[in-house]
N, C-alpha and C positions, 0 to 999 in steps of 0.2 A: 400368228395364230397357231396354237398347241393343236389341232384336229385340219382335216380334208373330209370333204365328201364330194366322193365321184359316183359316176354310174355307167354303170356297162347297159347300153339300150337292146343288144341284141339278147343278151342271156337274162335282163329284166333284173339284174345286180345293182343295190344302192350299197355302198361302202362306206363310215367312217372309221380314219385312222388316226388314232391320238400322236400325236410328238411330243418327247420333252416330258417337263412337270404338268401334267393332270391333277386338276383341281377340281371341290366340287361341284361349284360354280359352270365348270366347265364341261363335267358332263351333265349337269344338268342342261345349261343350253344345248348340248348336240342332243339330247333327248328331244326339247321341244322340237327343234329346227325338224329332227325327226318323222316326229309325227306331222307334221305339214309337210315335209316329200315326199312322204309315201303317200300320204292326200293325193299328191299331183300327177306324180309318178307313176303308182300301182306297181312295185318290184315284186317279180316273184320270190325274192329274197332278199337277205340282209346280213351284212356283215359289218362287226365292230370289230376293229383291229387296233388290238391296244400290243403289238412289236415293235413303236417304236418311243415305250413309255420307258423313260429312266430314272422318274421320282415319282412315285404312288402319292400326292399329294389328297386326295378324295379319303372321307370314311366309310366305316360301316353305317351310320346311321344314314350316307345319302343311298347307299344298295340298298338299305332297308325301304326307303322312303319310291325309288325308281320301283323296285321290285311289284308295290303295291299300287305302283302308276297302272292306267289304262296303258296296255302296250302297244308299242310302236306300228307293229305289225297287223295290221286290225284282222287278219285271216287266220285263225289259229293253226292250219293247215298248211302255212307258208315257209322254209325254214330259215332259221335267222342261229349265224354262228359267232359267239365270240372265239376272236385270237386273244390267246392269252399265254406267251411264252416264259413269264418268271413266276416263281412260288407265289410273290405275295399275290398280281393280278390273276395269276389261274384262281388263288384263294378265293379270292373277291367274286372272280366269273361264276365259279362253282357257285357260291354263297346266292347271289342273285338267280340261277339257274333254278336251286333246290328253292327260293322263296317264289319264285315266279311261276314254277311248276302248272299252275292249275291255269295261266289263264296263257300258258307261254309254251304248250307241249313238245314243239318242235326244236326248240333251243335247243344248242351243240355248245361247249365250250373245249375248244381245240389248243392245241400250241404252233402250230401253225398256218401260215395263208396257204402252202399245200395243201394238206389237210383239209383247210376250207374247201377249196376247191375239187379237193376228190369228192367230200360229200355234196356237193353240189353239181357235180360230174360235166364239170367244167372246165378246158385249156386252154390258155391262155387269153384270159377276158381284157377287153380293150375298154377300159374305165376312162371316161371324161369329165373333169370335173362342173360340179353342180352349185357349186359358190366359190366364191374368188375371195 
C-alpha cells in the first residue's frame, strides 16, 4: 500500500504518509478514507506527508478536482499541514493550498515533518496506526 494513516490520540494528530509512486487514484482514496476518520476521530489536526514520494504519479487536474472537494477537515479553525520536501510536490502542495484558500484557511505546506510539528507545537508524537 503506497500511503499509512496513524494517529497520535494524546495530541488529537491524524497523519497520512504517501510512499513510493502516488497516483491519482491514490490520493483520491486517502481523501475519501479521510473524511470518514476524522468523522470518527475528531483530530485537532492533520497532516499529509508526502517525504516519502519518489514518483509524482497524480495531476494537476486531480489538485484541481480535491481542492474544490468539501474538505477533510470540517473545522475551518483546525490546522492541517502538508510535507512537502521536493520541487514538484511542494509545487502541487502550494497549487492546492492557494485553490483551497477560502474553505481551507489553516492549511500549511512545509518541507518538513519538523516543521509540522513545530507548527503544531508538538515533540515527539506517539502515532498508532489507523488501518492496516
Amino acid at each position: 500500500m503506497p500511503y499509512q494513516i496513524v494517529y497520535d490520540r494524546t495530541n488529537r494528530i491524524i497523519r497520512a504518509r504517501f510512499e513510493g509512486r502516488v497516483t491519482d487514484d491514490e490520493l483520491m482514496d486517502v481523501y475519501r478514507l479521510g473524511q470518514k476518520l476524522v468523522g470518527q476521530l475528531d483530530p485537532q489536526a492533520g497532516i499529509t506527508d508526502f517525504s516519502g514520494v519518489t514518483t509524482v504519479a497524480f495531476t494537476p487536474e486531480t489538485i484541481y478536482e480535491l481542492a474544490a472537494a468539501k474538505p477533510i477537515m470540517r473545522d475551518p479553525g483546525r490546522l492541517v499541514i502538508f510535507v512537502a520536501p521536493t520541487p514538484h510536490v511542494y509545487g502541487m502542495a502550494r497549487m492546492f493550498e492557494i485553490l483551497g484558500e477560502g474553505t481551507r484557511p489553516n492549511l500549511h505546506v512545509v518541507r518538513t515533518l519538523d516543521q509540522a510539528y513545530k507548527l503544531l507545537n508538538v515533540q515527539d508524537p506517539k502515532f498508532e496506526p489507523v488501518i492496516k
